[in-house]
N, C-alpha and C positions, 0 to 999 in steps of 0.2 A: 111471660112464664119462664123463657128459655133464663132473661137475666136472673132472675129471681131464684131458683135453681141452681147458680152460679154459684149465687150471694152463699148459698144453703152449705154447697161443698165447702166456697171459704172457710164458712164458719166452724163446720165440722173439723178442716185441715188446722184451723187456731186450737179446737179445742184437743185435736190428735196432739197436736205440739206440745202444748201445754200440761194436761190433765192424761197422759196416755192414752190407748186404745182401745176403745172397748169394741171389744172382738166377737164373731156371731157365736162363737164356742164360747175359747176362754176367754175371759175380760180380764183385761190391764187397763185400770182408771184408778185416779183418785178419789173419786166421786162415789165410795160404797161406804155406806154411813153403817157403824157398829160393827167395823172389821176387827177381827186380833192385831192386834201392836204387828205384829209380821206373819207372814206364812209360816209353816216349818214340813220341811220334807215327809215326802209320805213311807209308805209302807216300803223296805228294800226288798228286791225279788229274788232277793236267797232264803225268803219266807214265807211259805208256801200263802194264797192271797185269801184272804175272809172267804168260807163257800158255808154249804147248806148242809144239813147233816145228810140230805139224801148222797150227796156227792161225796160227804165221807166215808158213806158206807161202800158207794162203791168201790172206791179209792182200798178200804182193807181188804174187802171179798174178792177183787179180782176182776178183770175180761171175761174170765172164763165160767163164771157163776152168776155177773151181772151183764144186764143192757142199758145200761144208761140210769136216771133218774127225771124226774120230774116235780113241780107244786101242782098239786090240783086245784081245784078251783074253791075249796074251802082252806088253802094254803098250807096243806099239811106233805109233807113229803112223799113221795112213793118212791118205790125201788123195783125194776125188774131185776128178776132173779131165774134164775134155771133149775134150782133143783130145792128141794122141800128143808133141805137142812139150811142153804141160805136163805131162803124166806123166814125160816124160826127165827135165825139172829138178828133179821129186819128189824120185826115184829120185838123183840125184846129191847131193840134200842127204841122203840118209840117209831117207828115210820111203821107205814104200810107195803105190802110186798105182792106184785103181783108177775106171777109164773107166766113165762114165756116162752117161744120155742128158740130163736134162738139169740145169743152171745153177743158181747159188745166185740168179742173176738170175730166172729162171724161177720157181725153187721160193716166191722173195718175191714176185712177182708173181700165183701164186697165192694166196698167204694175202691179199694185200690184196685181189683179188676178191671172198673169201669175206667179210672182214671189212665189204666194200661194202654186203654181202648185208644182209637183214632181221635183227635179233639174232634168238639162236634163248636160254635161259636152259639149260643145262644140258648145254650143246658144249663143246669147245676143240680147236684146232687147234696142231702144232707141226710144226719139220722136223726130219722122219727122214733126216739124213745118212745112215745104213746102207744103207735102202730107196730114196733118190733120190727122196723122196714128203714130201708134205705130209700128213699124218696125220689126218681129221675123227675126233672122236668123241664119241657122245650119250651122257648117262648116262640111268637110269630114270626120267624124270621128262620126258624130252623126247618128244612126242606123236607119234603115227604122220603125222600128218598136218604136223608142223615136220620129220618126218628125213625127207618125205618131198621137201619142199620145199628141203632145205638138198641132199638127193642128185640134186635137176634141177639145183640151183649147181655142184656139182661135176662132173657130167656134162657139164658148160660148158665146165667147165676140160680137162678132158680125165687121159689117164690118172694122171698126175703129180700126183693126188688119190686116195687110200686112205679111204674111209669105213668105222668099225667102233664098234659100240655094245659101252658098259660097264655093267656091273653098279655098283650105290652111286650116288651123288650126290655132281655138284662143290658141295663148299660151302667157305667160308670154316672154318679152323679155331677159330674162336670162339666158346666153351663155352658155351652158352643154356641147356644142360640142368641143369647142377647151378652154380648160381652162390655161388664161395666166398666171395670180396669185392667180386663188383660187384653190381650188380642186374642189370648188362647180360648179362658174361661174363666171362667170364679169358683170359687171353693171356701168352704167356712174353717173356723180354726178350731181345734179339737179340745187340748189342755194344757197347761203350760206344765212345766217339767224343765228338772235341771241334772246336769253332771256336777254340781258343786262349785263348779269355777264359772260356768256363763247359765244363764236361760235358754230356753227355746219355747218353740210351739210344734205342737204332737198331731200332726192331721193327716190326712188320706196320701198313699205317696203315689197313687196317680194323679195327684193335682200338679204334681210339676216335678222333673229330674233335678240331681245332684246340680246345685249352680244358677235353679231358678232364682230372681228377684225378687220380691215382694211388695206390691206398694198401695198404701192409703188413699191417694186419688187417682183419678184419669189422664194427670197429667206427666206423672211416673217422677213427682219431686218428692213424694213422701215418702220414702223406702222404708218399710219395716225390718226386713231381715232376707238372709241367702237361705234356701235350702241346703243340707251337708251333707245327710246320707237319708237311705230312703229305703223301698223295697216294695217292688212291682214290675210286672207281675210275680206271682208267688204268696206274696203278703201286699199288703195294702199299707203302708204307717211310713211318714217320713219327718223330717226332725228339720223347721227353720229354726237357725239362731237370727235372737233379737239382735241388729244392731248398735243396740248402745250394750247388750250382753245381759243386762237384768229386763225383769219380766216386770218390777215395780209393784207398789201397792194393788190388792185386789187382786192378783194373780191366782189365787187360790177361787175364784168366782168362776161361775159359766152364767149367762145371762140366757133368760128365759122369757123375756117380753114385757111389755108395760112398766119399762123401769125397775125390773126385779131381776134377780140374782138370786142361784145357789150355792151355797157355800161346797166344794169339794172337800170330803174328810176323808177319803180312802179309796182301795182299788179292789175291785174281785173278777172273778171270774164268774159269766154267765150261768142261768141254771134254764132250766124249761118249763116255759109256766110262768116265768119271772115276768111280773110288769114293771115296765122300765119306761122311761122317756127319753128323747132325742131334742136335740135343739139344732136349728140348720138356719142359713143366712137366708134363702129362698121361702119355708115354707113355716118356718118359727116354733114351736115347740109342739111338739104329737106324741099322744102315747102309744101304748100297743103293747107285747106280749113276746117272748120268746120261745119259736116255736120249734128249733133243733139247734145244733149243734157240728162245730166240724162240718159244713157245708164245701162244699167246691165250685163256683160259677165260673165257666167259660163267656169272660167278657170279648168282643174283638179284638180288645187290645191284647189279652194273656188270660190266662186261667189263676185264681187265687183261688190258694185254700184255707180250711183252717177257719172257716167263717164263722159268725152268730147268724140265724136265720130271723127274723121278724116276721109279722103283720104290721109294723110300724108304716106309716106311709112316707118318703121323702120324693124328693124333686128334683132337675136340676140346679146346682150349687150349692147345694147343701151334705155336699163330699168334704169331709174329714170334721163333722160337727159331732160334738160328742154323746154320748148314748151312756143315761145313769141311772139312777132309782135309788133314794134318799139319801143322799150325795156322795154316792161310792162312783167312782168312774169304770165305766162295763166295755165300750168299745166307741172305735170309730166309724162314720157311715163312711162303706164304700160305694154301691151300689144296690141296682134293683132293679125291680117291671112297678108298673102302674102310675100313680101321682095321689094328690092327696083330696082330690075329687073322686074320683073310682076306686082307691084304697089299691093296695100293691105289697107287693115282697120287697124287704129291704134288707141288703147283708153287709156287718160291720165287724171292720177289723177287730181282736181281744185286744183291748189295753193291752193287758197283764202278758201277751208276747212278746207285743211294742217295746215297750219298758226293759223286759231282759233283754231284748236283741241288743237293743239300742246301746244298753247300759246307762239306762236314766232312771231318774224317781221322780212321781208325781207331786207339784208343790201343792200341798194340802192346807186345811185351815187348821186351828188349834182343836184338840177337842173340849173336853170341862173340864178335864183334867191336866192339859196343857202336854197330852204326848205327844198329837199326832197319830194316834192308833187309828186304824180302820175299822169301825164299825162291821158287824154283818150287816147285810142288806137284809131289808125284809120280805122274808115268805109271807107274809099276806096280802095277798091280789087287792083286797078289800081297803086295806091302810097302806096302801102305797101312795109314794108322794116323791116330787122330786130332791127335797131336801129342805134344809131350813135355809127361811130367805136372808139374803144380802139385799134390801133394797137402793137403790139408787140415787141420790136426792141431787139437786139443782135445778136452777131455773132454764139455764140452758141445756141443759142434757134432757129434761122431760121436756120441754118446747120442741126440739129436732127430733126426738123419737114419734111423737105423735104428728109432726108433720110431714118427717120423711116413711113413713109404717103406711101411708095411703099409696094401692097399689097402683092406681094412675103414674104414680111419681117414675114409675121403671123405665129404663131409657137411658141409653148411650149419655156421658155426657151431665147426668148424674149420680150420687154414691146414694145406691140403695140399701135398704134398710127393710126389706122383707120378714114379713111377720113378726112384726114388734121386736126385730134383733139387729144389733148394731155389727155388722159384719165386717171382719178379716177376709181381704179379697187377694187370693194368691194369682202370681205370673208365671207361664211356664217359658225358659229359654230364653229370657231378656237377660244374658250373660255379659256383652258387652255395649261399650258406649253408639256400636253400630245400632243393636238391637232396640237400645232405648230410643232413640232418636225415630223407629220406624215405629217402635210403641206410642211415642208423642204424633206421631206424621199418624197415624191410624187413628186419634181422636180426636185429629186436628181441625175434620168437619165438624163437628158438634161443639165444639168450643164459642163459635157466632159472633 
C-alpha cells in the first residue's frame, strides 16, 4: 500500500508539472474542457461590487433610519427601518420593510463597546439584522468567570445585546492534526487574482506569514509560489504569487468535486439570507446560508473583524477555500466551531476587502457577452447553485480523483485529496534552505 501510494503522488507531481495545478479552491489545469480562449480580469473595486436591492436601499437611507437587510426565505428582500416614512420608500421600491427598535447606528455602536472591552479568546460577535441585536457568543473553552465578565459588558449595553454559548471551539481552520505537506498545516486555495504583471493565489492569511513557501508534494521539490503580503490578525486574506508568475489556462475555475468546476464570473458582497457554497480541500463542497454580517471572532491567535457569519460547516484545512453562489466570488473560509458531522458556525474573509486592500482583481471567465461584467448573485434560496459547470475531462485526472477522494487514503506521506477536491496545500515559515531541509527531515519517516 505504502509503494503504491508513492506511485500516486509521483503521478500526480508529473501531472502538476505538466498540466498545472488543480488547486482545492482555485484550479490551474489544462484540463477544463469548454473554457474561454482566456480569462479576462474581473470587476475593479473603484466600483462599487454587484449587491441586492435590499442593500441598496440601505445604502441611500442611511445607519440612522436602517438596520441592516436581509432575503427571506421566499427570496424577496427586506429592510429594517426605524421610522414609518422609511418604510414607505421601502415599500415603493419593491422590498419589504420591517420597523424596528433600533439603528444600524446603534447596532455598530454596540459591537465597538464590546470590542473596547477586555479580549475574551474564544467569543465573537456579529449583527443579526433578523433579530435587531448584536449576537455575543463563547465557545467551550471561554471561562465562567470571562462569560461572566463579558455579560456585565453587555448589560451595559443594554437590551440590543443577545448573549448565548456554543458548543466546539472558534479555531482557525488550519490543519495541526495530520500534516500532509507542511510541518505547520495545510490550507486550501481561495481564487486566483492578478495585479496585471504576475498572478497570484487569494487565500486565508493565517495559513502562513509574509515569506511562506508553498509546495505540491511532501517532499518540498514542487514549489508553487511565496506568500507577499497578507493580514492577520485583523483581516484574514493573504496573496501567494505563482512562481513561474502566471496562473495559466483554467484559472478562472474553482473545482467542486467529481471532476467539475465552476466557472467564476464576478465578485459581490455578501447579503443575509444568501445561500452560498464553499469548497475546502478537507471537507469538499457544502452549502449553507448567510446568517450576519460584520462579525468579530476572537481566535487564540488574534481577533479578526469584519467577517461573513455562516451555518456552512467547514473543517480543519479547509482555510482560505473559496465561499460563492452562482459564480460570483463572496469570501474566504477563515474559521469556526463545529465540523461537518455536527454542523457548526463558519466565518469568511469578504473577497471584495481582499481585493481593495491588496490592490488586485479577480481573474474571472468571459461572460456571453465577452465583458467580464459580474453578474448579480441570486436572491432566490430556491434557484441557488454554484454556477455553471467547467467539467474536467481526462483519463488521468478522473482516475486519481476518484482514487485519491477515498478517505482511508489520509496519511502523512501521501497528497490528499479530500472530498472529491484536488488541493493547494500551503507551508508556513519554510523561508530558507535551512527550513526546507527540516521540512524534508520531518517527512522523511513516511517516505519507506
Amino acid at each position: 500500500m505504502r509503494h503504491a501510494r508513492r506511485r500516486v503522488v509521483r503521478r500526480v507531481t508529473r501531472l502538476a508539472a505538466v498540466g498545472g495545478l488543480l488547486l482545492g479552491g482555485a484550479m490551474v489545469t489544462t484540463a477544463v474542457a469548454s473554457e474561454p480562449s482566456a480569462p479576462v480580469i474581473g470587476v475593479p473595486f473603484t466600483a462599487p461590487p454587484a449587491t441586492g436591492e435590499g442593500t441598496d436601499l440601505v445604502t441611500q437611507l442611511g445607519n440612522a433610519r436602517t438596520a441592516g437587510s436581509w432575503i427571506d426565505s421566499a427570496g424577496r428582500p427586506v429592510v429594517a427601518v426605524t421610522d414609518e416614512k422609511a418604510a414607505a420608500e421601502v415599500k415603493r421600491a419593491g422590498a419589504q420593510a420591517k420597523m424596528v427598535r433600533h439603528s444600524m447606528s446603534d447596532l455598530k455602536s454596540a459591537a465597538a463597546t464590546l470590542r473596547s472591552a477586555p479580549r475574551v479568546a474564544g467569543t465573537s460577535w456579529a449583527l443579526d439584522y433578523k433579530s435587531n441585536q448584536v449576537v455575543v457568543r463563547g465557545d467551550s473553552t471561554v471561562s465562567a468567570s470571562d462569560w461572566s465578565r463579558m455579560t456585565e459588558v453587555a448589560e451595559g449595553i443594554g437590551s440590543l445585546v443577545r448573549m448565548e454559548r456554543t458548543e466546539g471551539t472558534f479555531t482557525t481552520r488550519l490543519n495541526g492534526a495530520q500534516p500532509i505537506l507542511s510541518t505547520a498545516g495545510r490550507c486550501s486555495a481561495g481564487f486566483n487574482v492578478t495585479d496585471g504583471k504576475s498572478d497570484f493565489i487569494l487565500t486565508a492569511g493565517h495559513c502562513g506569514p509574509d515569506g511562506s513557501v508553498w509546495f505540491a508534494d511532501d517532499r518540498g521539490r514542487q514549489q508553487v509560489g511565496t506568500s507577499l503580503r497578507g493580514s492577520f490578525p485583523g483581516d484574514d486574506y493573504s496573496l501567494v504569487k505563482y512562481d513561474g508568475g502566471r496562473a495559466g489556462k483554467g484559472a478562472d475555475v474553482v473545482a467542486v468535486g467529481d471532476g467539475k468546476g465552476v466557472r467564476i464570473t464576478g465578485v459581490a458582497d455578501a447579503e443575509v439570507g444568501q445561500k452560498i457554497f464553499r469548497s475546502g480541500s478537507t471537507s469538499g463542497l457544502r452549502q449553507g446560508e448567510v446568517t450576519a454580517l460584520n462579525a468579530t471572532v476572537n481566535y487564540p491567535e488574534g481577533t479578526v473583524t469584519g467577517l461573513i457569519e455562516t451555518n456552512v460547516c467547514a473543517e480543519p484545512g479547509d482555510s482560505g477555500g473559496p465561499m460563492f453562489a452562482d459564480g460570483i466570488a463572496i469570501g474566504l473560509t477563515s474559521g469556526g466551531s463545529g465540523d461537518c458531522k455536527a454542523g457548526g458556525t463558519t466565518f469568511f474573509q469578504p473577497v471584495t476587502k481582499a481585493l481593495t486592500e491588496l490592490g488586485v482583481k479577480l481573474i474571472v471567465a468571459k461572460s456571453s457577452g465577452g465583458t467580464g461584467a459580474a453578474p448579480a448573485p441570486s436572491a432566490s434560496p430556491g434557484a441557488a447553485s454554484p454556477g455553471s459547470s467547467a467539467p474536467i475531462t481526462g483519463t488521468d485526472v478522473s482516475t486519481l480523483l476518484s482514487r485519491l477522494t477515498d478517505p482511508r487514503n489520509v496519511g502523512p506521506g501521501m497528497l490528499v485529496i479530500a472530498g472529491s477536491l484536488v488541493a493547494l496545500v500551503a507551508t508556513r515559515w519554510i523561508r530558507a534552505e535551512q527550513d526546507r531541509k527540516a521540512y524534508r527531515q520531518y517527512y522523511s519517516a513516511t517516505w519507506g
